[in-house]
N, C-alpha and C positions, 0 to 999 in steps of 0.2 A: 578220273580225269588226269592226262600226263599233267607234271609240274611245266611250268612254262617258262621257256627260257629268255633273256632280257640281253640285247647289245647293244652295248655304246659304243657311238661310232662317230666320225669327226663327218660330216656331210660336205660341209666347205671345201675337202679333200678332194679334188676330182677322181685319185686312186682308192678314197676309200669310198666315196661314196661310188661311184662306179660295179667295187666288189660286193661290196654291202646290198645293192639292189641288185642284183643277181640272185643274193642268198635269198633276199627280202621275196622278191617272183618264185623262186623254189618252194618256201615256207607255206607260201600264200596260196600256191598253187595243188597244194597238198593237204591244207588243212591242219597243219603243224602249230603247235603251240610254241610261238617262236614271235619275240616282241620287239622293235626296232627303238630305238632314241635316240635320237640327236643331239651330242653335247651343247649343242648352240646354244638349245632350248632350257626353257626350266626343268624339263624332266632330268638333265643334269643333277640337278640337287637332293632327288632322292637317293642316287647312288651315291652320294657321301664322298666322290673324287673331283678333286680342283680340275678345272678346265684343262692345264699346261700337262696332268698327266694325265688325264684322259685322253688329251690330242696323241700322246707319243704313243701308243699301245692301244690294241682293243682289247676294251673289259666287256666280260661275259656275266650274267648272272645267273646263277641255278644251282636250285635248295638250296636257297639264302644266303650263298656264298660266289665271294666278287673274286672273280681272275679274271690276269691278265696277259697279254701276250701269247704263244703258243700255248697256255694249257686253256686260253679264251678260245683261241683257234679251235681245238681239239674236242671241245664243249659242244660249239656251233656243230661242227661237222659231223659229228659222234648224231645230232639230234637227224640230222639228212639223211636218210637211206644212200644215197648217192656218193656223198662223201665219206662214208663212215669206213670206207678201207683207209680213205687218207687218215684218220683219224685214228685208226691204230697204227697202221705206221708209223706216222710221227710220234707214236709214242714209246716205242721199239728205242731200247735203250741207248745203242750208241748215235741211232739216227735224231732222239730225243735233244741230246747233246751236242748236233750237229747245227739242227734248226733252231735251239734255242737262244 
């Protein structure tokens, strides 16, 4: 069984949650082992990050290890057939250092 991947994300956000249920219908629609959360909620607190920086960045979880920001990006999008060019690109060195 794939490992499963875990996103925290600010839902109060109208621009996060907006992208986040886009990925969320992707995932869902696929079959992908790919888990949604919402800091709001208690499931916050098994990720071990205080609300204020959970809200500024999305964290990604996968093989038990918490990123954030573009390599959280790079996680999510790497698991989606569909985005997974974006997802080597932005990892292409100097573009890495562009978007990060």
């Amino acid at each position: 069984m794939p490992t499963e991947t875990r996103v925290l994300y600010n839902a109060e956000c109208p621009v996060c949650d907006a992208e986040i249920c886009h990925y969320a219908a992707y995932t869902s629609k696929r079959d992908l082992p790919v888990r949604y959360d919402d800091l709001n909620t208690e499931a916050r607190e098994a990720w071990g990050v205080d609300a204020t920086t959970a809200a500024q960045r999305l964290h990604v979880m996968h093989n038990g290890e918490i990123h954030a920001g573009l390599d959280a990006f790079r996680i999510l999008w790497s698991q989606m057939p569909r985005y997974r060019p974006l997802a080597w690109i932005t990892g292409l060195p100097g573009l890495y250092y562009v978007f990060s």
